[in-house]
C-alpha positions in Angstrom: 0.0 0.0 0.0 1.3 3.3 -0.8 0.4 6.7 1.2 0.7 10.0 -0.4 0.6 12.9 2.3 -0.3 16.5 1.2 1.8 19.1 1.8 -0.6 21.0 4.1 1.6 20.7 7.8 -2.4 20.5 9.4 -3.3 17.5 6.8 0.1 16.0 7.2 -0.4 16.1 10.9 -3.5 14.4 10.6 -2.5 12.0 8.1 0.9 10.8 10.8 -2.0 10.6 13.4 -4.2 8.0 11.1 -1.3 5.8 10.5 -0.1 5.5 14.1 -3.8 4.6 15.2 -4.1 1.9 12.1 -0.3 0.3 13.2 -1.5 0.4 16.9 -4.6 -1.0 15.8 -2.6 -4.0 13.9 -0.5 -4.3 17.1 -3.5 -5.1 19.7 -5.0 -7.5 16.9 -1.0 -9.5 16.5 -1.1 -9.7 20.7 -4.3 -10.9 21.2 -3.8 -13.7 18.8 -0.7 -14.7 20.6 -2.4 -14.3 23.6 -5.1 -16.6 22.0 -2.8 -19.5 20.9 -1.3 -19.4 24.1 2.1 -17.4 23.5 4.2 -14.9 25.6 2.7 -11.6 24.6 5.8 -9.2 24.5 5.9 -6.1 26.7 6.7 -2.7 26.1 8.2 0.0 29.0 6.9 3.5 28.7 9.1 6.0 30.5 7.5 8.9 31.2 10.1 12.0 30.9 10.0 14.4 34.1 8.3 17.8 34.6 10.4 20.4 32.8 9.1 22.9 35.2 10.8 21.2 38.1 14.2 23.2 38.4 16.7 20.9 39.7 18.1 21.8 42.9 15.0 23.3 43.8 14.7 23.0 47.3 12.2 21.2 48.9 8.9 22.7 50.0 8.2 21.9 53.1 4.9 20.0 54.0 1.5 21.2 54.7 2.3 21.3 58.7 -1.0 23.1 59.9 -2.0 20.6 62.4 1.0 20.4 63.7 2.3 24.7 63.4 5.6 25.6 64.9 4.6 26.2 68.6 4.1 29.9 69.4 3.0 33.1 67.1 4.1 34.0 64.3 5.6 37.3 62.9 3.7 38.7 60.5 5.3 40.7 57.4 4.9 44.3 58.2 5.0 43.7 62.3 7.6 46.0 63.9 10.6 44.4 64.4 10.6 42.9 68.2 12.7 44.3 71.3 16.0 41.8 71.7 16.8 41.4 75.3 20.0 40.5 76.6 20.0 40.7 80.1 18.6 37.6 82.1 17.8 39.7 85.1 15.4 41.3 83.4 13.5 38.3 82.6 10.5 37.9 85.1 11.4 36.0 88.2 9.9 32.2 86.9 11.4 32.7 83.4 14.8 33.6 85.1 14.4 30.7 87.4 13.4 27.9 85.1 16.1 29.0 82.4 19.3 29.4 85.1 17.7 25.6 86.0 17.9 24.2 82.7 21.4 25.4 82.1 22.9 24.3 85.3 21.2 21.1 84.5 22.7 20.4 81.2 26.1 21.9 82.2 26.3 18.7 84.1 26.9 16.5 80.8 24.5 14.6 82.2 20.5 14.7 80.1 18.7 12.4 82.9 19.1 15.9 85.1 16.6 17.6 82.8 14.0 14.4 83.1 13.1 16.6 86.7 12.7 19.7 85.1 10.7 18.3 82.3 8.3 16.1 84.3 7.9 18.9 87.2 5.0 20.0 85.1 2.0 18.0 83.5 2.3 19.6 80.1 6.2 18.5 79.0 7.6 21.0 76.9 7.5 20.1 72.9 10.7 18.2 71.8 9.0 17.0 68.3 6.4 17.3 66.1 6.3 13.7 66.7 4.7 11.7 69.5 7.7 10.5 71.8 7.4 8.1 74.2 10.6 9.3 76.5 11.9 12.8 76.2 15.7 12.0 77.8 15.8 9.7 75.4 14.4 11.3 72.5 17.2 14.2 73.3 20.0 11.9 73.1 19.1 10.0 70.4 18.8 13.9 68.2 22.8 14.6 69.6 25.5 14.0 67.5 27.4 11.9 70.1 25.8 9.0 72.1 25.8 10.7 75.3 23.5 13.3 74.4 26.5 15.9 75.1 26.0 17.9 72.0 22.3 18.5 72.5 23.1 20.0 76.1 25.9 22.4 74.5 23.1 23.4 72.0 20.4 24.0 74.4 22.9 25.7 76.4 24.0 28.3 73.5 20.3 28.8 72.8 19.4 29.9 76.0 22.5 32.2 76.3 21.6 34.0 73.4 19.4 37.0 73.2 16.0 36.5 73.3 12.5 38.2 72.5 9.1 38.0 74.5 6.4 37.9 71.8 2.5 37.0 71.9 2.2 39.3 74.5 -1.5 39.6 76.1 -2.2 35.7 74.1 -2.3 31.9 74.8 1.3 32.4 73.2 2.6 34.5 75.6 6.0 33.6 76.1 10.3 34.4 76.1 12.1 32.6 73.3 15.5 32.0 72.3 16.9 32.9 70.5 15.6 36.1 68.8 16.3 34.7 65.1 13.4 32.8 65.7 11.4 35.7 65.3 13.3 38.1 63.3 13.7 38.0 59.6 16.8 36.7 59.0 17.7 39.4 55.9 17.2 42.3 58.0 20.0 40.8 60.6 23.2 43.7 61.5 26.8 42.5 60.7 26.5 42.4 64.7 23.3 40.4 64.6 25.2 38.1 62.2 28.7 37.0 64.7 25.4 36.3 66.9 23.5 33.9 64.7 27.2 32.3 63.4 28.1 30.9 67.0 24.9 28.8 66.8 24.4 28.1 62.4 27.3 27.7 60.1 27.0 30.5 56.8 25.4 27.4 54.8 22.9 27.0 57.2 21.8 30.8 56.7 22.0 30.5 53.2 19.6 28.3 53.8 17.5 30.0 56.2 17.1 33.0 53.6 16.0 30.4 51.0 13.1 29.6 53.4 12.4 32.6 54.5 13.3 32.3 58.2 15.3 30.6 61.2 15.2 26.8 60.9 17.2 26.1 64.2 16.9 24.8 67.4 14.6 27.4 70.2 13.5 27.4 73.3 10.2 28.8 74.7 8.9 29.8 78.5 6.1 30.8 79.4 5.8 34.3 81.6 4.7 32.0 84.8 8.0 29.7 84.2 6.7 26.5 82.0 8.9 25.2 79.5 6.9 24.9 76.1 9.4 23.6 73.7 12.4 23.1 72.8 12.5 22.4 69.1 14.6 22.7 65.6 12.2 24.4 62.9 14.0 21.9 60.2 
């Protein structure tokens, strides 16, 4: 049989179309006689090419996370920028207390001194944004070493750093450390910067700007001096 196209690009389109339905057509009729007479039917793998509109190296988006939001409010774009404390005395007297407590207690190299702290009130702070069954041990197994040293030195250098007290008048109402947690990270001071380096390497903030805010470890108290979390926003 001989085919003539025309020269029309629509026509020729359509005539290209016609013969790749009549030779699929053909195919199905050769494989269900085979499969008829009883023979292997051959196979044929399809690989479907990837979405072109997926940049590679794009970074991942993280998931949809509102039933389980990062604990405490959230600053809104256009909020004033909040007030950075330094000075722990100047913390109300249960804040003070409960944050000297936790640093004495991990300066100790030992994380089972933090199980008191932790279990001294009914509602354990947040340690994941998964259900953990024991909190010491949950905090040693996130350290880079088996004794659970590193996550003590981090919690330490958290809570030594500045901090803010945001959600003022709210359920929220609460101190956290450190302030990056609530400060946009591309409005940070060459000053502000040495700050954020002694707990983040430069990748890390490169990072951080990609997303759009701090994704490290904080810590949260309560005004009346309850530990809410402590917690990485990775």
């Amino acid at each position: 049989m001989r085919l003539i196209f025309p020269r029309n690009p629509t026509l020729l389109t359509v005539g290209f179309a016609l013969v790749a339905a009549l030779l699929a057509m053909g195919a199905l009729s050769v494989r269900a006689q085979a499969a008829t007479e009883g023979h292997p039917v051959p196979t044929e793998t399809i690989i479907v090419p990837p979405d072109k509109s997926i940049e590679p190296g794009t970074p991942d988006v993280p998931p949809d996370s509102s039933d389980q939001p990062m604990p405490g409010p959230v600053l809104s774009p256009g909020m004033p920028l909040p007030e950075i404390g330094y000075d722990p005395s100047k913390l109300p007297v249960p804040v003070a207390r409960l944050r000297q407590q936790i640093i004495d207690a991990a300066a100790t190299g030992d994380p089972e001194k933090l199980r008191p702290i932790i279990e001294a009130d009914s509602e354990p702070p947040q340690l994941s944004f998964d259900d953990i069954s024991d909190p010491i041990a949950f905090l040693k197994s996130s350290s880079g070493d088996e004794g659970g040293r590193e996550i003590l030195a981090i919690l330490t250098e958290v809570l030594e750093a500045g901090y803010v007290h945001v959600g003022v008048g709210t359920k929220d109402d609460m101190y956290v450390w450190p302030y990056f947690a609530y400060y946009p990270v591309d409005k940070l001071t060459p000053r502000q910067m040495v700050e954020l380096f002694k707990l983040v390497y430069a990748g890390d903030y490169e990072d951080m700007k990609t997303y759009g805010g701090y994704l490290y470890y904080r810590v949260g108290i309560s005004p009346d001096g309850r530990w809410r979390f402590f917690i990485s926003g990775q």
